[in-house]
LUMBA-77001 format. One record per residue: residue in three letters; x, y, z of N, C-alpha, C in turn. Coordinates in steps of 0.2 Angstrom, whole numbers, padded with zeros to 4 digits, always signed. Example, Ala and Ser with C-alpha at 12.3 -4.5 7.8 and 13.67 -1.06 7.14 Angstrom:
# LUMBA-77001
ALA+0066-0028+0039+0062-0022+0039+0066-0016+0039;SER+0064-0011+0035+0068-0005+0036+0064+0000+0039;
This chain:
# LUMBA-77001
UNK+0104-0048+0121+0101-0048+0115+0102-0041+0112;UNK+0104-0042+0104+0106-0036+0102+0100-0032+0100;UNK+0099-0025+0103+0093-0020+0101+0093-0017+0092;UNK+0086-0017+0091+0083-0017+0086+0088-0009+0085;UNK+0088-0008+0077+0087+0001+0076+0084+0005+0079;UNK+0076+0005+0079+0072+0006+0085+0073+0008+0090;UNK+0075+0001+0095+0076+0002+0100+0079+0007+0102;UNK+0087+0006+0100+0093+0008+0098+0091+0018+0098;UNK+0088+0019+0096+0084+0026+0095+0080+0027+0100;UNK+0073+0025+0102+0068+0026+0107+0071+0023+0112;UNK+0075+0020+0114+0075+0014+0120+0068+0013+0122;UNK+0068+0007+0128+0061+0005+0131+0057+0012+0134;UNK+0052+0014+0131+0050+0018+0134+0045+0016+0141;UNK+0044+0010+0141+0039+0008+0146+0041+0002+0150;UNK+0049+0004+0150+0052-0002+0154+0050+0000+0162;UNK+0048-0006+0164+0045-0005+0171+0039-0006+0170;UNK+0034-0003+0167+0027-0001+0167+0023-0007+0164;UNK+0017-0008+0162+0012-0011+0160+0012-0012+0153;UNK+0015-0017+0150+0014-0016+0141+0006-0013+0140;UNK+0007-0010+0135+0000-0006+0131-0001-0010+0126;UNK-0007-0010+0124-0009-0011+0115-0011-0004+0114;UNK-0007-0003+0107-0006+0002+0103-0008+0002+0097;UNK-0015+0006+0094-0017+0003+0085-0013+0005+0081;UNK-0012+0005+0074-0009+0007+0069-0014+0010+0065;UNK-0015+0016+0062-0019+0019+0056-0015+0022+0051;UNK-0017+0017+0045-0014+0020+0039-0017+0024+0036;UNK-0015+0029+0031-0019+0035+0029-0015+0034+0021;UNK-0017+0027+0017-0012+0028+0010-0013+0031+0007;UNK-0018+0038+0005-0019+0038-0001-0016+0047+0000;UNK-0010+0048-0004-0007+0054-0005-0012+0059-0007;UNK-0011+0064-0004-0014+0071-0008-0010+0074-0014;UNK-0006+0071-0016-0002+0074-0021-0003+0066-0026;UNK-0004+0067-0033-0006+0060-0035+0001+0059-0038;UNK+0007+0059-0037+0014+0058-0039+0014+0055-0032;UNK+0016+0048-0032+0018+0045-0027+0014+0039-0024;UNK+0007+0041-0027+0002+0039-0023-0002+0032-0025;UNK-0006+0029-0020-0009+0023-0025-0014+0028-0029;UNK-0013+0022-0037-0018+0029-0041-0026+0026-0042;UNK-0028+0020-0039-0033+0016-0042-0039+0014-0040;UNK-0045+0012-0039-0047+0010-0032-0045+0003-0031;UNK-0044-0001-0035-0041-0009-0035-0032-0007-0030;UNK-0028-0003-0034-0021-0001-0029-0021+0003-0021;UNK-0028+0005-0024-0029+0007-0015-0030+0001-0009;UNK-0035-0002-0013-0039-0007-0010-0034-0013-0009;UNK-0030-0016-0013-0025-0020-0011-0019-0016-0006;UNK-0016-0011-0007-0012-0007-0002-0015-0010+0007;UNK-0022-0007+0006-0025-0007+0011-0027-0015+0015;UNK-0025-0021+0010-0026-0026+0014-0019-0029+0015;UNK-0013-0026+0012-0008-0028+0015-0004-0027+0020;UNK-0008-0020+0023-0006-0013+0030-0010-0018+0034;UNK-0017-0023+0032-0019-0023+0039-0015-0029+0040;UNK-0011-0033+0034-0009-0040+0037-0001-0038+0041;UNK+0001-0034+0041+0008-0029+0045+0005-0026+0050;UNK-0003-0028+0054-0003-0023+0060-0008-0016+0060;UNK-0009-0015+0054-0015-0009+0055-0020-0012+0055;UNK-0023-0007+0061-0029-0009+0065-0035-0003+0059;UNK-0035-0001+0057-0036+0005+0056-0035+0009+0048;UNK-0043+0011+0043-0037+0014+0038-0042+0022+0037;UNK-0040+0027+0038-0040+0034+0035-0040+0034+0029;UNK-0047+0035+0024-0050+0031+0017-0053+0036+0013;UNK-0046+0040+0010-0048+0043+0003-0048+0040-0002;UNK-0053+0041-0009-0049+0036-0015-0050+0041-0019;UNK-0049+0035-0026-0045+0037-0031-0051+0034-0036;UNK-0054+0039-0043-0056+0035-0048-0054+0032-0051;UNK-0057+0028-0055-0051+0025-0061-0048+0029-0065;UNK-0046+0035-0065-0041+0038-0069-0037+0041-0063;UNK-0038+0040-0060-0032+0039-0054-0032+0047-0051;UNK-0038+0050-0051-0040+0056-0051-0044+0055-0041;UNK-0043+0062-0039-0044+0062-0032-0053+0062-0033;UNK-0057+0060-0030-0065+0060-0028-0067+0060-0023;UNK-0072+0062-0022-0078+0063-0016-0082+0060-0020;UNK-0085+0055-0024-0091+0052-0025-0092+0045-0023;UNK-0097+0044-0020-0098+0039-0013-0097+0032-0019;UNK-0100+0033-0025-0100+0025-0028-0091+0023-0028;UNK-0086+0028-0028-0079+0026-0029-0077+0024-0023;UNK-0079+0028-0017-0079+0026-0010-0082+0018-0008;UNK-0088+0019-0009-0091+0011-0011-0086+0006-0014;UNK-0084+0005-0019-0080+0002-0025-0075+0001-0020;UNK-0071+0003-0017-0065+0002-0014-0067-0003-0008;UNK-0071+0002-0004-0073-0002+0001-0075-0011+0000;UNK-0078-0012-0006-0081-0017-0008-0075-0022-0007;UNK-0069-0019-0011-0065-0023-0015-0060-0024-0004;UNK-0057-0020-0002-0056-0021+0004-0059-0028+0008;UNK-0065-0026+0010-0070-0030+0014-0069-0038+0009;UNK-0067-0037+0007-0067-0045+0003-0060-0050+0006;UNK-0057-0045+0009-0050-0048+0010-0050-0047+0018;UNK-0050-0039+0021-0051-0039+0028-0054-0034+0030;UNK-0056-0035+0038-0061-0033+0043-0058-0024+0044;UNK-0052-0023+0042-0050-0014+0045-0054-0010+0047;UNK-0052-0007+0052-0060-0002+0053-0057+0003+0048;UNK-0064+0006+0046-0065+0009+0040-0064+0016+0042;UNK-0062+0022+0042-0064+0027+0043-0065+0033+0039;UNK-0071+0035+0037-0073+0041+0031-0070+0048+0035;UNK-0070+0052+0030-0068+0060+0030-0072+0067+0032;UNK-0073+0071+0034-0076+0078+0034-0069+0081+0030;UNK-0066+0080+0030-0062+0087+0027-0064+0086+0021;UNK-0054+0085+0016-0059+0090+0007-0056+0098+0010;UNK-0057+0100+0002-0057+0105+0004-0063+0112+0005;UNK-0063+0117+0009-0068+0122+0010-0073+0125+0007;UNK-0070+0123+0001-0079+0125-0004-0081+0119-0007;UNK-0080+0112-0004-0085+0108-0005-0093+0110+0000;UNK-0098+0108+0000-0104+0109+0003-0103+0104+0009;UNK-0105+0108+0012-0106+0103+0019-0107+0094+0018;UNK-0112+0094+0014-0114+0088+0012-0112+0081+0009;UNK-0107+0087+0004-0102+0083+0000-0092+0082+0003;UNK-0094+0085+0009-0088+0085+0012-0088+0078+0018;UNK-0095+0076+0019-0097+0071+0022-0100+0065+0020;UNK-0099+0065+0013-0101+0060+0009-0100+0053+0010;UNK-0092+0050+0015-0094+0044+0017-0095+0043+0020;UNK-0100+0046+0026-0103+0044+0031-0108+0042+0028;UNK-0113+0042+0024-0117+0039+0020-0116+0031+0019;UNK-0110+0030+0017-0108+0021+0017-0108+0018+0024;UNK-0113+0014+0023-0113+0011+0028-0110+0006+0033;UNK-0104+0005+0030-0099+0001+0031-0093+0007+0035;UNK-0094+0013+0034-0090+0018+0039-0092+0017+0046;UNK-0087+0017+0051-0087+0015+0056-0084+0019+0061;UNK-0077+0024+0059-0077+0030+0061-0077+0037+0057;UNK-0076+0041+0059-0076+0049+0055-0072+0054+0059;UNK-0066+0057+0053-0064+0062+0053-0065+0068+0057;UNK-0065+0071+0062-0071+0076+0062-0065+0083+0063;UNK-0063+0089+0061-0059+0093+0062-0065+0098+0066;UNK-0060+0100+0073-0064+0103+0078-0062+0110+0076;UNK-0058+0114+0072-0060+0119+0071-0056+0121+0065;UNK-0057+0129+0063-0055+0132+0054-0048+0134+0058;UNK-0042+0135+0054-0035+0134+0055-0033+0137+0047;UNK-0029+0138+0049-0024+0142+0040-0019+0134+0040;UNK-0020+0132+0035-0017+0128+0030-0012+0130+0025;UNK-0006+0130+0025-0003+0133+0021-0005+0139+0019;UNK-0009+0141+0013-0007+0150+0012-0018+0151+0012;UNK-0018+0144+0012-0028+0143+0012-0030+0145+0022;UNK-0036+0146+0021-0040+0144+0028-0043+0139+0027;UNK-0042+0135+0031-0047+0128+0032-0052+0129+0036;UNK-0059+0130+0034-0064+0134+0038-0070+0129+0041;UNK-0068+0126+0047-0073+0121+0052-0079+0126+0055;UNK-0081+0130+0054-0086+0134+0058-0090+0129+0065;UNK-0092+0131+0070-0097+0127+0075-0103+0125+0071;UNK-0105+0129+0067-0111+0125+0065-0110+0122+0060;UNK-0104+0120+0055-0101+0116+0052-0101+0108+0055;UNK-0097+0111+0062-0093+0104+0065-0101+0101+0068;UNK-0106+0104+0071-0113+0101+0073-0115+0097+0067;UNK-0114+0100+0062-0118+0098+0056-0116+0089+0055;UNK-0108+0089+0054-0106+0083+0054-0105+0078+0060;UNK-0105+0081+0067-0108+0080+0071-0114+0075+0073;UNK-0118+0078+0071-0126+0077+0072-0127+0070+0064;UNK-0122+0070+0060-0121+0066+0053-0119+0060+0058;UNK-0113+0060+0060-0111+0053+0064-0115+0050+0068;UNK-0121+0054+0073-0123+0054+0077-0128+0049+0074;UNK-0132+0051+0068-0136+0046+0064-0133+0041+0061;UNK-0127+0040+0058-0126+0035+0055-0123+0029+0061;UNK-0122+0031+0068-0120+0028+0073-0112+0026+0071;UNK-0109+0032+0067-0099+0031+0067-0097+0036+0073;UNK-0093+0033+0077-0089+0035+0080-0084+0044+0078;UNK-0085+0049+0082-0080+0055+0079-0073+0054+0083;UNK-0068+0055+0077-0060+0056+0078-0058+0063+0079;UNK-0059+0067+0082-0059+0074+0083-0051+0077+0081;UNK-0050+0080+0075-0044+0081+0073-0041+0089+0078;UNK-0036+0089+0080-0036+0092+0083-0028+0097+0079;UNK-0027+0103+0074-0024+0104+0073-0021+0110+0076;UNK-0025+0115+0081-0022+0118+0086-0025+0118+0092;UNK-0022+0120+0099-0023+0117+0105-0029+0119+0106;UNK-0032+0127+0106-0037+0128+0106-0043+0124+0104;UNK-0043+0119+0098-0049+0115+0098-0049+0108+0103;UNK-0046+0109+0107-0049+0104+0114-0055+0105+0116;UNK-0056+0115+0118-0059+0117+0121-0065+0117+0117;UNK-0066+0116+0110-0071+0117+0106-0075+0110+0106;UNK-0069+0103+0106-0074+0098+0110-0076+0101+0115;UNK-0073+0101+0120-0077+0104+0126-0084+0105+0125;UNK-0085+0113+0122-0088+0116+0119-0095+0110+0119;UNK-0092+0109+0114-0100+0102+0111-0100+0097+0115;UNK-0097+0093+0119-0098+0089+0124-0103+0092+0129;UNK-0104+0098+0133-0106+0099+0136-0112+0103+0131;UNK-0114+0102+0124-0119+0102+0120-0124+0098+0118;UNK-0121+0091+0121-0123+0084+0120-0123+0082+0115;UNK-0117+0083+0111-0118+0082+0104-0110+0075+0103;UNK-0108+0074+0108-0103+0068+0109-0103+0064+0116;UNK-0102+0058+0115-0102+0055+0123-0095+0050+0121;UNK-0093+0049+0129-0087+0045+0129-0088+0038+0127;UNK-0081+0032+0125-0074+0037+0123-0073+0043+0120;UNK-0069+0049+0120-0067+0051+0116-0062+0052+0114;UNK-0063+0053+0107-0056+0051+0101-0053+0055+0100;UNK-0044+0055+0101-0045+0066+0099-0038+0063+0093;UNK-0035+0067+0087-0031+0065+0086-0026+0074+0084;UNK-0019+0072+0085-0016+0078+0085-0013+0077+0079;UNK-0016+0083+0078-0011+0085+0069-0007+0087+0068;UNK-0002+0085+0068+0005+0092+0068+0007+0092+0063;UNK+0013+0097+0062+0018+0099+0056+0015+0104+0051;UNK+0009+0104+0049+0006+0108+0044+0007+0114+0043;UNK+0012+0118+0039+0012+0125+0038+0006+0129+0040;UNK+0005+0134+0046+0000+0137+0047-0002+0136+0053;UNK+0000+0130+0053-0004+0129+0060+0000+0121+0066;UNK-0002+0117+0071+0004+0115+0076+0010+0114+0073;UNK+0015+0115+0075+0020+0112+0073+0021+0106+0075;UNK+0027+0103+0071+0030+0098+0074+0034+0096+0080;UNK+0033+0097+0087+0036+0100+0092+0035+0094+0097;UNK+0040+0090+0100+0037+0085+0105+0037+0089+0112;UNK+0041+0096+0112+0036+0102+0118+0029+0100+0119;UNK+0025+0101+0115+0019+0105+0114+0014+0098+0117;UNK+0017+0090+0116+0012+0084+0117+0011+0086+0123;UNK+0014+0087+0128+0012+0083+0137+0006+0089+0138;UNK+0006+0097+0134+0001+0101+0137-0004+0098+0133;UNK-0003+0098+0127-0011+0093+0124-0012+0087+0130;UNK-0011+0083+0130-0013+0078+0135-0015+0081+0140;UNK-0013+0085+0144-0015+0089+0152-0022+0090+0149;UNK-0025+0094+0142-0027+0096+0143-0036+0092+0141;UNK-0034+0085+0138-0038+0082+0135-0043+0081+0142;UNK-0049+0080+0140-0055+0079+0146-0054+0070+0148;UNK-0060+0069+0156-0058+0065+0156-0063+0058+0152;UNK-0062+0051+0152-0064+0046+0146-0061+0047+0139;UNK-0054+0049+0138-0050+0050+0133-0046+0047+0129;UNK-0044+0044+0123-0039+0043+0120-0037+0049+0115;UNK-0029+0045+0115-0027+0048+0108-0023+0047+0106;UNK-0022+0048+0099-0016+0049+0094-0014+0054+0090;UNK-0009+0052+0087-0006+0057+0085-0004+0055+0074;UNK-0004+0063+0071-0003+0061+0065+0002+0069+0063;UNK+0007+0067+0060+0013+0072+0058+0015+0074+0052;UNK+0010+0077+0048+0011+0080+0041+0019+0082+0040;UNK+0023+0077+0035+0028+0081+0032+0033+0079+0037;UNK+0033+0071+0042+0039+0072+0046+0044+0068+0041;UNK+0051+0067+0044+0055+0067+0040+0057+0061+0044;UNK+0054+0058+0050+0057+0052+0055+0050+0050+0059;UNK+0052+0044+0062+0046+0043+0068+0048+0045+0075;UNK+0051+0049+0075+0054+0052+0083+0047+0055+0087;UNK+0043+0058+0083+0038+0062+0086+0033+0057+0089;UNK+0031+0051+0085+0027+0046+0085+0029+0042+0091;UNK+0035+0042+0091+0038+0038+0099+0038+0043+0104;UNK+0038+0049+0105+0037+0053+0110+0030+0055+0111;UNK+0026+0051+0105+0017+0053+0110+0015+0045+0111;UNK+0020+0040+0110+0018+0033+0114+0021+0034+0119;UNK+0026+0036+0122+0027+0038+0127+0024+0040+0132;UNK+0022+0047+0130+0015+0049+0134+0010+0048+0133;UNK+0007+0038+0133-0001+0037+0132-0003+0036+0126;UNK-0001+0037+0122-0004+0037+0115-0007+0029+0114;UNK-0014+0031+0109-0018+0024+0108-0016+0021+0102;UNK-0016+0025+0100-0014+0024+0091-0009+0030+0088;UNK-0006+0029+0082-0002+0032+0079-0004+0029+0071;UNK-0003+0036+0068-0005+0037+0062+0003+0037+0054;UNK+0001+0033+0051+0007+0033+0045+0004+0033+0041;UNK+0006+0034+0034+0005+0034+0028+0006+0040+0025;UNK+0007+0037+0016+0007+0044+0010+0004+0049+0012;UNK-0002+0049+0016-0005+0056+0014-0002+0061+0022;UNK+0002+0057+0025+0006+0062+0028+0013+0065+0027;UNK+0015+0057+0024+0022+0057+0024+0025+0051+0022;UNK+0030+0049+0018+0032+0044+0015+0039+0042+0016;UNK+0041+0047+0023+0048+0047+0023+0048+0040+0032;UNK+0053+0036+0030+0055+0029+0036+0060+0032+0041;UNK+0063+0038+0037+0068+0039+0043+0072+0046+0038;UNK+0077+0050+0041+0079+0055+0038+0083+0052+0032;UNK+0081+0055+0028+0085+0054+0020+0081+0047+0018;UNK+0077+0044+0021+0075+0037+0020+0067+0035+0018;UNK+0066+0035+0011+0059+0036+0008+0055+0028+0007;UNK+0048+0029+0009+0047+0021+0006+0043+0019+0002;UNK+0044+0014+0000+0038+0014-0009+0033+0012-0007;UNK+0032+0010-0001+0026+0009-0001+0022+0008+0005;UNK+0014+0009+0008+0012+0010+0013+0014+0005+0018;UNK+0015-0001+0016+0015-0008+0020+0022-0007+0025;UNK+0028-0003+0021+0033-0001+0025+0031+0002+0029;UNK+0029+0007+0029+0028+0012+0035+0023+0008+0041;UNK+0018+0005+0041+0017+0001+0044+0020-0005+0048;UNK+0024-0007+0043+0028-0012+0048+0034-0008+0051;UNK+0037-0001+0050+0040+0001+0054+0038+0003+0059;UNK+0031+0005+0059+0028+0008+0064+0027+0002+0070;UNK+0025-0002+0066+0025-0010+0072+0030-0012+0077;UNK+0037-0009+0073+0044-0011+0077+0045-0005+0081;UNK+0041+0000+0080+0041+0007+0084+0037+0005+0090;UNK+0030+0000+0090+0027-0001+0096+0032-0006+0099;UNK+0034-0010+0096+0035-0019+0102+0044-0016+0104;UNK+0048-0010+0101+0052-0007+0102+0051-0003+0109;UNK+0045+0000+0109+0045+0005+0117+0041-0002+0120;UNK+0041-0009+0121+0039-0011+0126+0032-0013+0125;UNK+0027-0010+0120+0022-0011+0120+0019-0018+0116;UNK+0011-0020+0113+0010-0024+0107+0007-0020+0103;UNK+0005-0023+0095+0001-0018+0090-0005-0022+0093;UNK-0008-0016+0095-0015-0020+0093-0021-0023+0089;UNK-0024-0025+0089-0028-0029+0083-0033-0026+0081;UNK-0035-0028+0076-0043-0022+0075-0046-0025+0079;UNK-0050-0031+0081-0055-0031+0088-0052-0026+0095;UNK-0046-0026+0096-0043-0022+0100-0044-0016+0101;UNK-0043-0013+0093-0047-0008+0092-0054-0005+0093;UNK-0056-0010+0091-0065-0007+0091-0065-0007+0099;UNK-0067-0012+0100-0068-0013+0108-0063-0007+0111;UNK-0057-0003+0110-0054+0004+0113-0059+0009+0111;UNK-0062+0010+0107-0066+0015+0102-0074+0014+0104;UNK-0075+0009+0107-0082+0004+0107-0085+0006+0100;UNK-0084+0005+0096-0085+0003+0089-0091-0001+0090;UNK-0095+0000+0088-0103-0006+0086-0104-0009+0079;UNK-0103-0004+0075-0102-0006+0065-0099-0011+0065;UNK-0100-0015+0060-0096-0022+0057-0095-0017+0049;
């Protein structure tokens, strides 16, 4: 049987081993609004056509009706609405934003009660020529948010050091297992892009662990198949990392990236797993 491009690239990575289910999280909505869906109706359809290609999962910025970025929970809503009419995707709201939003308003979707996981970045990191300022009593804050709304935390992990800062709060009793961690690389400032760097994050993750991985700025999925590789639960695509399918090779839209990423799981051996697959990974209790 002739091998996929994929394959062809990654070979079986888990030839021998035990297939895995692997979730898909799409993240559609660019931070640059050239490229991007501009609408909550464009987002909201984007978003039901990633889940019917295999995302388990969607990373849920919008967009006002003038195509303008928001944090206001009624736009949040409106999207939501318009999704849930078509499919089940686990929902996940934001802590980021950027650093002079208010605490409050930087956790504004947790409030909807249809969020089911949250974003949580474990600590402050230079961003480009900005600092990205997570403070511990920041991260408790939204912490102790998810903890009432009963959403699951996805602990963003943008330099290695913030393992130890879950740590930190774990043994604060401010998280119980699973835990979710996800690696953020590529960001000017801070991890790079480096599939060195995976196996020590993994070493160092506590144990009752998953993770995944998301690559600001990659130009291929080569990194994405070197943290399925090593374990990975889920893998993260879409505009607001990156829009590129392969070097020199750009896609118009989110639904591609997701269905390449599908042929990247069932390529190393694996299946995409389902969103009940997911929740039950995450122990998800929210509908």
């Amino acid at each position: 049987m002739q091998k996929s491009k994929i394959e062809a690239q990654f070979g079986n990575m888990n030839e021998g081993e035990n297939m895995r289910k692997i979730g898909i999280t799409v993240a559609p909505v660019s931070l640059d609004i050239k490229g991007s869906t501009l609408n909550p109706i464009d987002v909201a359809n984007e978003v039901i056509e990633c889940a019917k290609y295999g995302a388990s999962s969607v990373h849920l910025h919008v967009r006002d009706e003038m195509g303008n970025p928001t944090f206001a929970l009624k736009c949040f809503t409106e999207t939501l609405d318009l999704i849930r009419k078509e499919s089940n995707i686990i929902i996940q709201g934001s802590t980021g934003g950027v650093s002079d939003l208010t605490l409050k308003e930087r956790c504004i979707s947790l409030l909807e009660k249809r969020t089911q996981t949250g974003s949580l970045n474990m600590g402050s990191v230079n961003l480009g020529e900005a600092a990205y300022v997570n403070s511990f009593s920041d991260i408790r804050f939204w912490a102790e948010e998810m903890k009432n709304q009963k959403v699951i935390p996805e602990f963003e992990i943008f330099e290695i050091g913030m393992i130890n800062n879950v740590r930190i709060l774990i043994e604060e009793g401010f998280f119980k297992p699973p835990y979710v961690f996800q690696f953020c690389m590529g960001f000017n400032g801070a991890m790079p892009s480096d599939a060195r760097i995976l196996p020590v994050l993994v070493q160092m993750l506590p144990s009752n662990s998953i993770f995944g991985i998301a690559v600001h700025g990659k130009s291929n999925f080569s990194l994405l198949g070197s943290a399925i590789a090593l374990g990975a639960s889920f893998i993260r695509v879409g505009f607001e990392d990156s829009a590129y399918l392969s070097d020199g090779n750009m896609a118009i839209t989110n639904v591609e990236l997701v269905k390449k990423a599908s042929e990247l799981i069932n390529a190393t051996g694996n299946e995409v797993a389902t969103i009940n697959e997911m929740k039950m990974m995450m122990e998800i209790v929210k509908n």
